[in-house]
ZANUFI-968120 format. One record per residue (C-alpha): z, x, y; residue in one letter. Coordinates in nm, 2 decimals, always signed. Layout:
BEGIN
        Z        X        Y   residu
        Z        X        Y        A
...
END
This chain:
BEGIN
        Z        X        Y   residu
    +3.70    +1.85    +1.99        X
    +3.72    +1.76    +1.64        X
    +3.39    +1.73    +1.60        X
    +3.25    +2.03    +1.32        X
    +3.19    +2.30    +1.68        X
    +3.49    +2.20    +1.76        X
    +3.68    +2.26    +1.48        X
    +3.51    +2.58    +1.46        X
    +3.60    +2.65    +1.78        X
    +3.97    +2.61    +1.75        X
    +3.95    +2.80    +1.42        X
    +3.77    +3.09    +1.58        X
    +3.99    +3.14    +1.90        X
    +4.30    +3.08    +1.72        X
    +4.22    +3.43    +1.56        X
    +4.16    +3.56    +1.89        X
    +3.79    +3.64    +1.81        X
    +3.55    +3.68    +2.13        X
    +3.47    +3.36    +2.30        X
    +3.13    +3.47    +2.39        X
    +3.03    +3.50    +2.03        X
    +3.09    +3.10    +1.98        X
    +2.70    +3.05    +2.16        X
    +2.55    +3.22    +1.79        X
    +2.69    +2.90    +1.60        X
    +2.42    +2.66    +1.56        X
    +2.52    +2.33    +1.35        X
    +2.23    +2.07    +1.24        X
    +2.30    +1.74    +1.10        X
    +2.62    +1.48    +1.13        X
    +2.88    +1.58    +0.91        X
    +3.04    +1.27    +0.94        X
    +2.80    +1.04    +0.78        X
    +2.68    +1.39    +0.56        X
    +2.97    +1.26    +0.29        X
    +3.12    +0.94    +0.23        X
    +3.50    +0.96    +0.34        X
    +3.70    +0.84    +0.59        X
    +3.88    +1.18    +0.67        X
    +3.65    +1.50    +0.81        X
    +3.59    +1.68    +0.52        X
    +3.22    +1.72    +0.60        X
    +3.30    +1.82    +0.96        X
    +3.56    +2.09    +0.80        X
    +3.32    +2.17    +0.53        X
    +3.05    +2.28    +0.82        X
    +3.30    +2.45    +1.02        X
    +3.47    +2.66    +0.81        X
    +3.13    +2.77    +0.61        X
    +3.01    +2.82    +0.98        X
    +3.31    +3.02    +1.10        X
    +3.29    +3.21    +0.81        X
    +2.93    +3.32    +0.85        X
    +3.00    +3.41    +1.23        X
    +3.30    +3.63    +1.16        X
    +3.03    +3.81    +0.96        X
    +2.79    +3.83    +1.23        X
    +3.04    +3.95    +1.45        X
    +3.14    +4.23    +1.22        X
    +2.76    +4.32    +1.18        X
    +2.72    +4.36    +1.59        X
    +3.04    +4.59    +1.59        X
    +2.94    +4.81    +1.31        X
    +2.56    +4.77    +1.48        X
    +2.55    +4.60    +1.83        X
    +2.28    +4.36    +1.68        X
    +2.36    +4.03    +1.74        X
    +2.23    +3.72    +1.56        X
    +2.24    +3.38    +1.51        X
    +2.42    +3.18    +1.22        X
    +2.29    +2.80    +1.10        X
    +2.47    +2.58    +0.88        X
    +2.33    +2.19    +0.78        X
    +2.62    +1.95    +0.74        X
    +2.42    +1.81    +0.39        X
    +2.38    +2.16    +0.29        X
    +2.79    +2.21    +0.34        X
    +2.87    +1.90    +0.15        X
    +2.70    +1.99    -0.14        X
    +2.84    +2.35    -0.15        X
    +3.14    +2.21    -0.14        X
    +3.08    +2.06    -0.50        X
    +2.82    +2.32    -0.57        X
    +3.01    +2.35    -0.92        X
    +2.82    +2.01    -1.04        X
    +2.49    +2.14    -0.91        X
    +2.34    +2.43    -1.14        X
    +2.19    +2.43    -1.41        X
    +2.11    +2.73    -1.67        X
    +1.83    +2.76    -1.90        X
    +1.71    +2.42    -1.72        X
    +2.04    +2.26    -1.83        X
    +2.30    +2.06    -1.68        X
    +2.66    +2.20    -1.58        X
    +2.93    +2.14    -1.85        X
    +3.22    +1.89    -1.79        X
    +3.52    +2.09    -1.61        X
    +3.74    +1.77    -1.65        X
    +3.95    +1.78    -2.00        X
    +3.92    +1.42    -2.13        X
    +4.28    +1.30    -2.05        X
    +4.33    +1.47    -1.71        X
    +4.34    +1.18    -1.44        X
    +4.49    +0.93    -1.30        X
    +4.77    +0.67    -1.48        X
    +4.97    +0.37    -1.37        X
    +5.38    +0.43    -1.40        X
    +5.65    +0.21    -1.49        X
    +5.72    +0.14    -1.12        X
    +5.44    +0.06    -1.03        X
    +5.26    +0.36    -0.84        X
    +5.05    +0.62    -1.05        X
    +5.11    +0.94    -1.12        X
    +4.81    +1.23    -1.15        X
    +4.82    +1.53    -1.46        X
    +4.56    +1.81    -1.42        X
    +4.53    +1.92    -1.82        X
    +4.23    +2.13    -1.79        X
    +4.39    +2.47    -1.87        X
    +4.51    +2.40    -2.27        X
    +4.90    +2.52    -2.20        X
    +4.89    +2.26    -1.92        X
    +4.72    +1.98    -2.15        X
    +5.01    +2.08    -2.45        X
    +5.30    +2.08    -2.20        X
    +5.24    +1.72    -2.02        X
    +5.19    +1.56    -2.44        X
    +5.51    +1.69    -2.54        X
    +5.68    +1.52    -2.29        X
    +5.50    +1.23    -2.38        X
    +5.57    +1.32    -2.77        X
    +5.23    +1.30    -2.82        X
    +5.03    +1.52    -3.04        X
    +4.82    +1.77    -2.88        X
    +4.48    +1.68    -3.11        X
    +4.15    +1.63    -2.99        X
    +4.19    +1.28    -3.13        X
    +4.47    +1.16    -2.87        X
    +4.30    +0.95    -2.63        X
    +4.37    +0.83    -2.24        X
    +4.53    +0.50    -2.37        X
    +4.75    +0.64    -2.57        X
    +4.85    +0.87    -2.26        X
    +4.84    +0.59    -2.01        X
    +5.10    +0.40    -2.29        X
    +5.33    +0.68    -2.27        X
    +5.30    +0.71    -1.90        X
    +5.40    +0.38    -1.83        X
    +5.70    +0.42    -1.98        X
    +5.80    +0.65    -1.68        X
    +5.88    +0.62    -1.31        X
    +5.60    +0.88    -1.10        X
    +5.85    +1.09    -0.93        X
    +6.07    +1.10    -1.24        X
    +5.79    +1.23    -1.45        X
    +5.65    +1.46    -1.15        X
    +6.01    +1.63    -1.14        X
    +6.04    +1.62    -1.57        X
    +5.71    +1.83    -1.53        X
    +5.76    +2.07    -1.27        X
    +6.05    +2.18    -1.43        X
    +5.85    +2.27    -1.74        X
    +5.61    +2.43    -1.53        X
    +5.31    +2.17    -1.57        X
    +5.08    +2.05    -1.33        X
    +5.13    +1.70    -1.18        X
    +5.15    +1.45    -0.85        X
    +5.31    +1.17    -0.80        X
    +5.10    +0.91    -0.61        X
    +5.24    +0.92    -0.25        X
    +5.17    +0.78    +0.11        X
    +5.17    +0.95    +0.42        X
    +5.49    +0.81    +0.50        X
    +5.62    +0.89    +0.19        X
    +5.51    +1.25    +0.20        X
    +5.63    +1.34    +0.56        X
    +5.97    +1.24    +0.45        X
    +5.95    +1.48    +0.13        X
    +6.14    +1.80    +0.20        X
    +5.85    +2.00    +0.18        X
    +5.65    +1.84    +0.39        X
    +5.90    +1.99    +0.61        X
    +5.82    +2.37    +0.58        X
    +5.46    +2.28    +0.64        X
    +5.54    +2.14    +0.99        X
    +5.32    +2.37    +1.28        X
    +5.18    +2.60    +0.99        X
    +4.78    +2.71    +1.10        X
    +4.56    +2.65    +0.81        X
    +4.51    +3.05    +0.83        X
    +4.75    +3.32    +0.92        X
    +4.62    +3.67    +0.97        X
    +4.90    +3.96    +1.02        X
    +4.92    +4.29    +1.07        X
    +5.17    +4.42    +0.80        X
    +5.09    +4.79    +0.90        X
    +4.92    +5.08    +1.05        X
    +4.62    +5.27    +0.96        X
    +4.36    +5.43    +1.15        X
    +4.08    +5.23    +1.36        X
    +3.78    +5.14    +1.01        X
    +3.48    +5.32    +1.06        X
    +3.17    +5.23    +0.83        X
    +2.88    +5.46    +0.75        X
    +2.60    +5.44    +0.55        X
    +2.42    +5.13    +0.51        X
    +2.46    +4.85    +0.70        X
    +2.18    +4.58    +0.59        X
    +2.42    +4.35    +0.54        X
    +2.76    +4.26    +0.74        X
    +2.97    +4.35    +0.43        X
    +2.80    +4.65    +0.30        X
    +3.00    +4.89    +0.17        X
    +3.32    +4.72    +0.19        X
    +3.50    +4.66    -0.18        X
    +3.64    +4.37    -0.29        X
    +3.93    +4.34    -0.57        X
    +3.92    +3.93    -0.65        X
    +4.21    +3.81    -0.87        X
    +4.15    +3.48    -0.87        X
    +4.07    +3.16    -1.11        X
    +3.94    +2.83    -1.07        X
    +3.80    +2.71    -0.74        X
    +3.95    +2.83    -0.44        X
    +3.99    +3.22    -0.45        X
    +3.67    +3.26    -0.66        X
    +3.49    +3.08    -0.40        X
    +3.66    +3.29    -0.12        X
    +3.52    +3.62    -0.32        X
    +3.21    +3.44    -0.37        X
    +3.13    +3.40    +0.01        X
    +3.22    +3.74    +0.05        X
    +2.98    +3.90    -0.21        X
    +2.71    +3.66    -0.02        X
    +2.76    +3.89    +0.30        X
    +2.72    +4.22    +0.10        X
    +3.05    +4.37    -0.04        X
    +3.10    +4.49    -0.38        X
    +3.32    +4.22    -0.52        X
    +3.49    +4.28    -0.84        X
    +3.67    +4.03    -1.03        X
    +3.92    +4.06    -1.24        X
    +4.08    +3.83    -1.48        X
    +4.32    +3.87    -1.80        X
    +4.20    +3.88    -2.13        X
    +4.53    +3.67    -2.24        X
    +4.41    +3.35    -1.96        X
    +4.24    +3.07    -2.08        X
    +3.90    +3.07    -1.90        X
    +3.69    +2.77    -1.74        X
    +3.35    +2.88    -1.83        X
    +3.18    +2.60    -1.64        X
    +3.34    +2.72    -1.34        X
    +3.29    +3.05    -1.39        X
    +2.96    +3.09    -1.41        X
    +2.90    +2.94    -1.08        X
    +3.17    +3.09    -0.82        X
    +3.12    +3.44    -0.99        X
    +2.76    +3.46    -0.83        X
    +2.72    +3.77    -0.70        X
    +3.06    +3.95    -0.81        X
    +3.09    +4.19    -1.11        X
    +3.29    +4.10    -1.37        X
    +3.59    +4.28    -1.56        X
    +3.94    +4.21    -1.76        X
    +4.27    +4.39    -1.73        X
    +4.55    +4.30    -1.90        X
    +4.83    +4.36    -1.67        X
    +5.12    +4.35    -1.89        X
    +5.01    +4.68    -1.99        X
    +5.07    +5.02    -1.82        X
    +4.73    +5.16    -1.84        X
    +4.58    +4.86    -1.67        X
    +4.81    +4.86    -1.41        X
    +4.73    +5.18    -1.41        X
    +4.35    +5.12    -1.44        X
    +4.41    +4.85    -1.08        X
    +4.65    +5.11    -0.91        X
    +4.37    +5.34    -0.90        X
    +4.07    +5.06    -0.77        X
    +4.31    +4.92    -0.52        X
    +4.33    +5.35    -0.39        X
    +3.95    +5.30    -0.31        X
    +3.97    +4.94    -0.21        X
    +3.88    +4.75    +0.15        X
    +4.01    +4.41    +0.03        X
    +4.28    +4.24    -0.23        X
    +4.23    +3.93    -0.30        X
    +4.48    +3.73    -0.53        X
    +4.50    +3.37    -0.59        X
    +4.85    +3.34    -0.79        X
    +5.14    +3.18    -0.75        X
    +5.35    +3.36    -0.47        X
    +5.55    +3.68    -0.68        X
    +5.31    +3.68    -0.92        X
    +5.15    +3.97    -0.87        X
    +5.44    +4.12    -0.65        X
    +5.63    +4.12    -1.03        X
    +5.36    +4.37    -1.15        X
    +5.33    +4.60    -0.81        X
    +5.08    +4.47    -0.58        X
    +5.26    +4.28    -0.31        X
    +5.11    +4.34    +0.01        X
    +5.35    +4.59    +0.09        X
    +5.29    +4.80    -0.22        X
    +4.99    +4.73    -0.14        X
    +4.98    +4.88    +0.17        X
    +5.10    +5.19    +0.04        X
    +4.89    +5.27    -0.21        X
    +4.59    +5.21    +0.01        X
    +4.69    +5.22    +0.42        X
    +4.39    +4.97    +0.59        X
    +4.39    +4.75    +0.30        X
    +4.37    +4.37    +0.39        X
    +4.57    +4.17    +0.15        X
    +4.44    +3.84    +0.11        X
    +4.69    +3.58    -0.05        X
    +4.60    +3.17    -0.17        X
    +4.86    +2.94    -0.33        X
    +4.88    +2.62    -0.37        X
    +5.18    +2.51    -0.15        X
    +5.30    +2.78    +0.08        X
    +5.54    +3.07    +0.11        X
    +5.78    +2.85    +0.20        X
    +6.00    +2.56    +0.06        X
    +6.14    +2.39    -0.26        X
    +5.77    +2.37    -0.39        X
    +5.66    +2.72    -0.32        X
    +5.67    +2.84    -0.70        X
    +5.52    +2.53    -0.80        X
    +5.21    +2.54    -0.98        X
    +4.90    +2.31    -0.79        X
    +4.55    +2.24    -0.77        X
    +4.37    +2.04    -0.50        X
    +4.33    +1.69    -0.68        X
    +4.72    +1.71    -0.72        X
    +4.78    +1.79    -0.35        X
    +4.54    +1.55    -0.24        X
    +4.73    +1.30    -0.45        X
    +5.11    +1.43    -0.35        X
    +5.07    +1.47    +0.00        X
    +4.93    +1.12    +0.09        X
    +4.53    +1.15    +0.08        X
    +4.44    +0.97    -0.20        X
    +4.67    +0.64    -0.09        X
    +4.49    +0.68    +0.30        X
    +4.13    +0.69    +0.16        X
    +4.19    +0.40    -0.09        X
    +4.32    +0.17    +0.21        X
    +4.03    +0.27    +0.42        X
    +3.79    +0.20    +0.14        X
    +3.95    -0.13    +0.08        X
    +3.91    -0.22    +0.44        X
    +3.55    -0.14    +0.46        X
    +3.49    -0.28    +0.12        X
    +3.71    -0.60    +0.18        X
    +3.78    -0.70    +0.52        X
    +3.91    -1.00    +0.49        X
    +4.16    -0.91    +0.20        X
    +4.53    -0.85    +0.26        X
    +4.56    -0.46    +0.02        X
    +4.67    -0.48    -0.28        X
    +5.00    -0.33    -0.49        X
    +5.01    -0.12    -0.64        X
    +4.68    +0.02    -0.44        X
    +4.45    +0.27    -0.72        X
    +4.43    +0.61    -0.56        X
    +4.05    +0.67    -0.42        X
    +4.01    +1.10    -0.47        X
    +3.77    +1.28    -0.22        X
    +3.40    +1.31    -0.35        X
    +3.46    +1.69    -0.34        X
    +3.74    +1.95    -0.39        X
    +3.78    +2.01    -0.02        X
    +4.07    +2.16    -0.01        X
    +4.00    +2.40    -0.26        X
    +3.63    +2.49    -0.08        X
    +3.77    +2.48    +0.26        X
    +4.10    +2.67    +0.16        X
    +3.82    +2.97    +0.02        X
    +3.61    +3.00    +0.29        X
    +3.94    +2.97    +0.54        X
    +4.01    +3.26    +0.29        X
    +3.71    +3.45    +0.37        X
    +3.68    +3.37    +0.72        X
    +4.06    +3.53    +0.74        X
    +3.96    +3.87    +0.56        X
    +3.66    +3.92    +0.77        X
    +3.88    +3.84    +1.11        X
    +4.11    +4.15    +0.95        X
    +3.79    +4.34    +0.91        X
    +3.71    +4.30    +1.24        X
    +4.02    +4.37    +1.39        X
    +4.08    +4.67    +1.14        X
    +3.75    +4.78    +1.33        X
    +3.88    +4.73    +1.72        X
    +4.27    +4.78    +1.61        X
    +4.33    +4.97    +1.33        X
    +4.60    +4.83    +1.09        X
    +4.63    +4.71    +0.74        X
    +4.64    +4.29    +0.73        X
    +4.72    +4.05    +0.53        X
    +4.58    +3.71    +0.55        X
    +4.73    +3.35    +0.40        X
    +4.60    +3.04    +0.30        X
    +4.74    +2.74    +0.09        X
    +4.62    +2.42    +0.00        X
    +4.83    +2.25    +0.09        X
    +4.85    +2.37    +0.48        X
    +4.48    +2.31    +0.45        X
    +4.55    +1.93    +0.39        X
    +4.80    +1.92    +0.69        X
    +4.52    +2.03    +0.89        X
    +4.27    +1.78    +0.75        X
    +4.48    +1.52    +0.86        X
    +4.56    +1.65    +1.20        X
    +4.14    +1.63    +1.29        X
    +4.19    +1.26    +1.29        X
    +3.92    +1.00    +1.09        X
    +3.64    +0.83    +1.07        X
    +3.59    +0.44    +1.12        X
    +3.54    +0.31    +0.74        X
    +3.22    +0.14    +0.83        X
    +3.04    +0.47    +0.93        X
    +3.23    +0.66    +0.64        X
    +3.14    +0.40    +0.41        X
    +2.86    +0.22    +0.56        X
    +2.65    +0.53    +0.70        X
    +2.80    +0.84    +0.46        X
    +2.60    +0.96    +0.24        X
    +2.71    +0.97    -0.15        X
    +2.67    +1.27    -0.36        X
    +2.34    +1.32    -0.60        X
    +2.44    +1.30    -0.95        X
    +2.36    +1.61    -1.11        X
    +2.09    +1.69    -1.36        X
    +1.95    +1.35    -1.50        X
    +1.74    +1.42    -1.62        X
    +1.59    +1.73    -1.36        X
    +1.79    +1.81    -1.03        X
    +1.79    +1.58    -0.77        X
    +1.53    +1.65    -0.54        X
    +1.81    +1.68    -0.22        X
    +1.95    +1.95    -0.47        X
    +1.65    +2.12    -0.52        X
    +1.52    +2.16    -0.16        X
    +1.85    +2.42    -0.13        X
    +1.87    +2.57    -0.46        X
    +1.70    +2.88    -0.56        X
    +1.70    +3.08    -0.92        X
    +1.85    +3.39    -0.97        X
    +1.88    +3.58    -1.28        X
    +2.20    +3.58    -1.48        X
    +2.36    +3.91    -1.64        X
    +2.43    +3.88    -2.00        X
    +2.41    +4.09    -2.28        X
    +2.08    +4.11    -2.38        X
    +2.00    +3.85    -2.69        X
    +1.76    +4.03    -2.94        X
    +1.52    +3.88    -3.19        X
    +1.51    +4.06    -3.51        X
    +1.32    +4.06    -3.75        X
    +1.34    +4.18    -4.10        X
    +1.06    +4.35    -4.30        X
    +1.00    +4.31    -4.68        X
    +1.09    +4.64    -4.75        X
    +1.44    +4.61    -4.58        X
    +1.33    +4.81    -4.25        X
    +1.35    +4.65    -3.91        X
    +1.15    +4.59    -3.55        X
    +1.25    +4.45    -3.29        X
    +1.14    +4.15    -3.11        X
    +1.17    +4.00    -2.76        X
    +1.50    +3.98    -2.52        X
    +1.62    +3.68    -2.35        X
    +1.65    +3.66    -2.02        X
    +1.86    +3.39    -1.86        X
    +1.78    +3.19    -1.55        X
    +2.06    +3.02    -1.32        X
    +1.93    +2.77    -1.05        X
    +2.22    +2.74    -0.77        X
    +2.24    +2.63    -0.42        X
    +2.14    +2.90    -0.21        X
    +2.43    +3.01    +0.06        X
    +2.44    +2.75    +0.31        X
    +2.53    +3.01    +0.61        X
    +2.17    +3.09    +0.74        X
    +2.23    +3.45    +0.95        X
    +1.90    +3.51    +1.16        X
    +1.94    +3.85    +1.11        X
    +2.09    +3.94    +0.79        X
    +2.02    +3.69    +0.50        X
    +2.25    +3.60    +0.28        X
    +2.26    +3.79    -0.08        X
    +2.16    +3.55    -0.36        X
    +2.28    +3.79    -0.59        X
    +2.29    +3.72    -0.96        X
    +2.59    +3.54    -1.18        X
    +2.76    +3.75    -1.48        X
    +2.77    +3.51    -1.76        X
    +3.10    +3.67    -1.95        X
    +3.40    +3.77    -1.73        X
    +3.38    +4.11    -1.87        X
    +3.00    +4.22    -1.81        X
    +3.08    +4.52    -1.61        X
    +3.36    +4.81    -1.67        X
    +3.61    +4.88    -1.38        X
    +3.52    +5.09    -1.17        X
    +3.33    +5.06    -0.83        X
    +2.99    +5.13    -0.80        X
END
């Protein structure tokens, strides 16, 4: 059963959901040879874009008593879950997220140890440990020269407790013997709890698309959240997302998991903005947040505040490695769980056994990384599929909900749907296109569409000789993106457009 229905299935029942509805899921396509790993990322990528699209169905047949079908390709999945490589704007090619020295390095006893630098705090934290300069001239050699200087779990402690972002290279057997590991044990990769009560949801007005009508606060950054408010917005709601004026943004991202959401920035360090989000959370369906656990509690929206302000509300809550534990407050993105937790060791051996059969592995044994951010992808549609299930039961309960997801727990349950035999992941799994090089690859193209891109308005003017002024044309943007890859039979998915700034829209619903 852990096979991409099956998977689904588990994930679907687990939430109590109706079994019935299972018979709308229709899956094309072998996720297993879809991507080229030894673990079932391509089975979870299908199943929880599929789940995800079904728990919108099913809240579309109680708010309609329509019923439909939902269709997801295991290609299609895959490449949604690197869909950040995959658009291009004005006919060009997606930036670089990557900041040049973020990667992997080789430690003094010989294991490796990964830094994640792309945020420029992160990148100036992990060089002064290295007392390196932080310059746009210091290079990955002088980084790896530092590195080796260190032991991996002695620098992975050095910069945790400066608040930086790094993994120590670990095995599986390594990792179930860390302490946190521990708190992880029995965890489902989504929890969805009532946290109060409220009156049974009743939705009026128009229903053309699952989600129509319900409003959507995302604070979030990055990958995993965005992409959580991102599916959402596909099924219809009115998805606002708000970041901080004072953050460092990732415009390359950005772009691309803000399809479909308005944009808007509150500063909330400030009373009037807190002020400004007390008041949208009052008319709010869903909270989405994507911060380290307390973050946001700090400032007045825990899920119990929360709850008061706005009785009904679902509370949806990501982190990187739980509510739980002696890593809890620690700061993490996938490619740092992936390596911490063991992935990156597994997938190198397999690799090494399809690649070299007749070798003994080597030590130390270079992490192989998944072709995509799974856990990140997975963990937001897990997110999504967890905030519709509250819907739902908001609907056929009552209740305000909150609903929890961390990368890490997504990883444990990665691992728990067993793998795949290195020859077919290998042998038989497909690769990922490269991205534009120098026009989209054709795969890419046959599930891409355009859509237009909100941005100010660039105007052309022109001065006369006499000092006066006309004005010429505007220019328009155009995004091509991979269309959803949930197919409803009923109610299509809304290829909505992408705000180019992250403050293109005021706060306030429409």
């Amino acid at each position: 059963m852990n096979g991409a229905l099956g998977i689904a299935r588990n994930l679907w029942l687990a939430e109590g959901l109706p079994i019935e509805f299972l018979k709308h899921l229709k899956f094309h396509g072998n996720p297993d040879t879809a991507i080229n790993s030894s673990f079932k990322i391509g089975a979870l990528a299908q199943a929880s874009i599929g789940v995800t699209g079904l728990a919108s169905a099913y809240l579309h047949y109680l708010r309609t008593g329509i019923r439909q079908d939902v269709s997801v390709d295991a290609r299609h999945a895959s490449l949604e879950f690197h869909s950040h490589s995959y658009y291009t704007l004005d006919g060009k090619s997606s930036p670089e997220v990557w900041d040049p020295i973020a990667g992997v390095y080789p430690t003094k006893d010989q294991s490796f140890v990964r830094i994640h630098t792309n945020f420029p705090h992160h990148r100036k934290g992990v060089l002064d440990i290295l007392s390196l300069p932080d310059t746009p001239s210091v290079t990955k050699a002088q980084v790896s020269s530092a590195l080796a200087q260190w032991n991996a779990e002695e620098f992975e402690s050095v910069a945790i407790s400066r608040g930086m972002c790094v993994s120590a290279y670990r095995t599986f057997e390594e990792w179930d013997k860390h302490p946190h590991a521990q708190t992880l044990v029995g965890k489902p990769p989504v929890s969805v709890v009532r946290i109060g009560d409220a009156p049974k949801r009743v939705f009026s007005g128009n229903n053309t698309n699952p989600l129509s009508g319900v409003r959507v606060l995302d604070l979030s950054r990055v990958l995993a959240g965005p992409v959580a408010g991102r599916a959402l917005a596909a099924h219809g709601t009115d998805t606002l997302l708000i970041t901080s004026p004072k953050l460092p943004a990732l415009p390359g991202l950005d772009v691309d998991t803000s399809r479909g959401k308005r944009t808007t920035q509150l500063d909330l360090t400030q009373s009037n903005d807190r002020d400004t989000l007390k008041h949208l959370v009052s008319e709010a369906d869903v909270f989405l947040q994507a911060y380290r656990p307390g973050g946001l509690a700090a400032k007045g929206f825990s899920a119990e505040e929360l709850n008061k302000m706005k009785p009904g509300i679902i509370s949806a809550n990501l982190c990187a490695w739980g509510w739980e534990g002696v890593w809890k407050d620690r700061r993490g993105f996938d490619s740092l769980v992936q390596t911490g937790t063991g992935f990156n060791h597994a997938e190198a051996q397999a690799y090494h056994e399809y690649s070299h059969p007749s070798e003994s592995i080597p030590h130390p044994l270079p992490p192989r990384p998944f072709p995509y951010q799974v856990l990140d992808y997975a963990g937001g549609y897990l997110l999504a599929f967890g905030i519709i299930t509250a819907l739902c039961k908001s609907i056929t309960e009552g209740g305000s909900w909150e609903v929890r997801v961390s990368l890490a727990g997504v990883a444990q349950y990665l691992r728990s749907l067993g793998r795949i035999a290195p020859e077919i992941a290998f042998g038989e799994g497909k690769a990922l296109p490269p991205k534009l090089t120098p026009e989209m690859h054709p795969e890419v193209r046959a599930f891409a569409t355009k859509r237009r891109v909100n941005t100010p308005q660039v105007v052309t003017v022109e001065v006369e000789e006499d000092g006066d002024t006309r004005n010429g044309s505007c220019k328009r943007r155009e995004m091509v993106a991979l269309r959803h890859p949930a197919v409803l039979s009923v109610t299509p998915c809304v290829e909505g457009e992408a705000p180019f700034n992250l403050d293109a829209h005021k706060p306030e619903w429409l």
